[in-house]
C-alpha positions in Angstrom: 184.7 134.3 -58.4 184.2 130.6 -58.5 187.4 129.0 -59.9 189.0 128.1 -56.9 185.6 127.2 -54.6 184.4 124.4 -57.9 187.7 123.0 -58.5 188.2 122.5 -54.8 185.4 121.7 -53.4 183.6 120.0 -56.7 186.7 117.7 -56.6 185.9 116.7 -53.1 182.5 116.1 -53.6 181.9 113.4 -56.6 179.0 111.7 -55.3 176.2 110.7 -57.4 177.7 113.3 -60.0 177.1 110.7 -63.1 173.3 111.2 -62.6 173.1 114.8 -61.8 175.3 116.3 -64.2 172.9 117.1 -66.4 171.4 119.3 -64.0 174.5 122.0 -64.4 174.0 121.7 -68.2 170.3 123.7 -67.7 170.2 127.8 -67.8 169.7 128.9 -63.8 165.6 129.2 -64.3 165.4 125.7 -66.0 167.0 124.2 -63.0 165.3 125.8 -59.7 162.1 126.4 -62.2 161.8 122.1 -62.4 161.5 121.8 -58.7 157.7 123.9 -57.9 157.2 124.0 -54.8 160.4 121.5 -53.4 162.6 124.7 -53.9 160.7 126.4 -50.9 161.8 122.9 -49.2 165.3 122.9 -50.6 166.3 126.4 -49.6 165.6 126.1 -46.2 167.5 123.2 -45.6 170.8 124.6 -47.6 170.6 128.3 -46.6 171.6 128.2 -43.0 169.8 131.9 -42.0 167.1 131.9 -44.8 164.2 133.1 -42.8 166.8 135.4 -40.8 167.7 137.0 -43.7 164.4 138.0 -46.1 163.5 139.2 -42.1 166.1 141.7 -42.1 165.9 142.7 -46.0 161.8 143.8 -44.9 163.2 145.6 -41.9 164.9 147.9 -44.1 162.6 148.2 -46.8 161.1 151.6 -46.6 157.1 151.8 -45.0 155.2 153.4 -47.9 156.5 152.7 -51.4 153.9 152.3 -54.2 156.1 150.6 -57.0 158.2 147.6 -56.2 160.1 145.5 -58.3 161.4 142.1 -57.7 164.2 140.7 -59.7 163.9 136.3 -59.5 161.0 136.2 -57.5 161.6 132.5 -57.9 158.2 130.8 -55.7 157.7 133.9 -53.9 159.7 133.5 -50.5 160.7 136.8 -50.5 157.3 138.3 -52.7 154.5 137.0 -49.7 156.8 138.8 -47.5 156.7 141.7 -49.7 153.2 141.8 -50.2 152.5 141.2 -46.3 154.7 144.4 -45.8 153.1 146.6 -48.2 150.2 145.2 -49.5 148.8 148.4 -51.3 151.9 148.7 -53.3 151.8 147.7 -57.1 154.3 145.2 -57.7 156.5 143.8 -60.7 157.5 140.1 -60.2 160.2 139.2 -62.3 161.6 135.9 -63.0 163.2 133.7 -65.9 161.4 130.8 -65.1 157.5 130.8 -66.0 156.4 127.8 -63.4 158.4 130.1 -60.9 156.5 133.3 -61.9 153.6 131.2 -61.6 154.0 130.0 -58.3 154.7 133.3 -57.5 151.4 134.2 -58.8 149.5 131.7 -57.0 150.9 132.2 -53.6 150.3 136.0 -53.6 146.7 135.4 -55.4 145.8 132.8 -52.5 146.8 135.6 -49.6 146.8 139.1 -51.2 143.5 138.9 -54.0 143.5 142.5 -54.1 147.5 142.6 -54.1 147.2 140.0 -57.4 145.0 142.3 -59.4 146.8 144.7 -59.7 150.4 143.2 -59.6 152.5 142.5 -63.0 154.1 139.2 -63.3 156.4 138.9 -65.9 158.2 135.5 -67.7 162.1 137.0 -68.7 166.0 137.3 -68.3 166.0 140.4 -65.3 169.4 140.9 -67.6 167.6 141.4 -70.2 163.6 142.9 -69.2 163.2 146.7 -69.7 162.9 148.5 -66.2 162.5 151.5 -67.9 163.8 154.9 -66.2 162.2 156.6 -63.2 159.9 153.8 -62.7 159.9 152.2 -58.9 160.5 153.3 -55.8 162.1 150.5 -54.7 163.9 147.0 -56.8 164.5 144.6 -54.5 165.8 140.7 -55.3 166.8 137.9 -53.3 169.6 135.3 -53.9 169.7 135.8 -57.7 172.2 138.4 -58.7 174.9 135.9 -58.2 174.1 134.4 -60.9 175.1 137.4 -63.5 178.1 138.0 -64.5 178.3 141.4 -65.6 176.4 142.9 -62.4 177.8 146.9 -62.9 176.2 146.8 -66.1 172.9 145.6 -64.5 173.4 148.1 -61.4 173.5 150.7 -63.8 170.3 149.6 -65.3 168.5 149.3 -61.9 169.8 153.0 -60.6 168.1 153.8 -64.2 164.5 152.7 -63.2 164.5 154.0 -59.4 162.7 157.1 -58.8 164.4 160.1 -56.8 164.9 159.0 -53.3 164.0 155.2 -54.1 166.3 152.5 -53.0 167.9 149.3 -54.2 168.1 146.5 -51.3 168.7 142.8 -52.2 169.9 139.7 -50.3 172.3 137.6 -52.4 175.0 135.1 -51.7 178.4 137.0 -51.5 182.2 135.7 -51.8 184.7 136.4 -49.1 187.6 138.8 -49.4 189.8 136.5 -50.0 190.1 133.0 -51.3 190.6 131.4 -47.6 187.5 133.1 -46.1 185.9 132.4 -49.1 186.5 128.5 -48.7 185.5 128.3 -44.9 182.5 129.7 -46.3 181.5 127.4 -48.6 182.8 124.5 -45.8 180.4 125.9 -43.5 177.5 125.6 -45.8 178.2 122.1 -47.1 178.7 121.2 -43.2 174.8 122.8 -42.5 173.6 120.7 -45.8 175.2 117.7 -44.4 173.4 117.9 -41.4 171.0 115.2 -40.5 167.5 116.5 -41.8 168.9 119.1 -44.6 170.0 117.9 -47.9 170.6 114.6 -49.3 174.2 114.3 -51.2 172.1 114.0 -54.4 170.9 117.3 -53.8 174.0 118.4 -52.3 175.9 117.7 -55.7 173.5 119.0 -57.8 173.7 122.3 -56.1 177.5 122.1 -56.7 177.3 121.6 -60.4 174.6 124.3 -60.8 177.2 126.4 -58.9 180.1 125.4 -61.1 177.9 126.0 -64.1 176.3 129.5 -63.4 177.3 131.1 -60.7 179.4 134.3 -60.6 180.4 135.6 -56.9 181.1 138.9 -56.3 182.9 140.0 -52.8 181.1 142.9 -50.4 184.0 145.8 -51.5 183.5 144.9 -55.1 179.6 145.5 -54.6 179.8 148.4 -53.1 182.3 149.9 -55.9 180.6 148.2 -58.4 176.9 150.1 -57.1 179.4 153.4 -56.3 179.6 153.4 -60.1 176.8 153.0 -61.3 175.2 155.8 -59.1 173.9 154.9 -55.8 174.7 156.5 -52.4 174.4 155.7 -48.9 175.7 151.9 -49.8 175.9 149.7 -46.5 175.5 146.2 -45.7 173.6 146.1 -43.0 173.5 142.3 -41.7 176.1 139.1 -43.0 176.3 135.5 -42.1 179.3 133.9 -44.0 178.5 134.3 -47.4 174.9 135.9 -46.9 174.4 139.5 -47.3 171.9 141.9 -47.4 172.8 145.3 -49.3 170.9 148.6 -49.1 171.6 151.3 -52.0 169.7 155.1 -52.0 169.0 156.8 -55.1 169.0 160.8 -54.5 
């Protein structure tokens, strides 16, 4: 759901576009995995609840799993979080970018040595890496599953490798119900990027062609059908800001 958000607001927001088109022309990992450690910088200053929201997603993250398994870890802003929560859990760090996996690996290495050992971090498409069946207690991600398309088929996959009475819980960037809510949205956010301090229009519209390029946004009803299907109970949302969600999903 991004027609109507990229021809709108893309149309509106031309600057600099000449040099950064090329940006929307890389896959998703090619373009957050060039920035290292400037994403960490980046997402704070265009995600207007960022800290807020990996907050709430450990709140509800049960106390005692012992497999985890994060889908985009990206540079770890949601894995040292994780690790902090559960640090004798064995973890599976998942992302499409290799620097990112890597910086991942770092970050958790310099705080969590133990944690490191005996963590597996893995270079691949989550669409495409084998969770097996019956495998984790809990899969978590966070911002990243907008950015697949077909997300019942890869819903289905995660119920797959999530033990009985594991869970699903994820923080992702959601479209409104409808195409107005879903424009004040987006409005908002450009207005927090624009803010003195935040992004620079440079980064601003290359953010906007990465969106145009690869992003597919899914609204909070068509989640919850879409995770109905594939087998999960107990489906809530339990915190939003705009278009920021965090999901919780129970396997029985």
């Amino acid at each position: 759901m991004v027609s109507f958000f990229t021809e709108g607001f893309l149309a509106g927001n031309t600057r600099n576009k000449a040099s950064l088109m090329s940006d929307s022309s890389k896959t998703a990992s090619d373009y957050f995995g060039a920035m290292g450690f400037e994403y960490d910088s980046l997402i704070h200053r265009s995600v207007p609840c960022y800290d807020a929201m990996i907050g709430k997603l450990i709140k509800y993250l049960p106390r005692h799993p012992q497999t985890v398994l994060e889908l985009g870890c990206g540079s770890g802003g949601l894995s040292v979080p994780l690790v902090r929560h559960v640090p004798d859990c064995e973890f599976t760090f998942v992302d499409a970018s290799e620097e990112m996996v890597e910086l991942t690996r770092a970050r958790v290495q310099e705080d969590f040595p133990e944690t490191a050992r005996r963590a597996t971090f893995v270079t691949a498409r989550f669409e495409e890496y084998n969770m097996g069946v019956d495998q984790f207690d809990v899969v978590t991600s966070s911002i990243s599953l907008h950015h697949v398309e077909d997300k019942g088929a890869l819903f289905r996959r995660v119920r797959e490798s999530i033990k009985s009475g594991g869970t699903f819980r994820f923080v992702d960037q959601l479209s409104g119900g409808t195409e107005a809510n879903h424009a004040r949205m987006w409005q908002g956010m450009l207005d927090f990027e624009r803010a003195p301090g935040n992004c620079t229009d440079a980064e601003i519209q290359g953010l906007l062609d990465h969106a145009k390029a690869h992003d597919h946004h899914t609204p909070l009803a068509a989640h919850f059908h879409l995770l109905q299907e594939a087998g999960f109970v107990g489906i809530d949302c339990v915190w939003r800001d705009e278009m920021w969600s965090v999901i919780t999903a129970d396997v029985t």
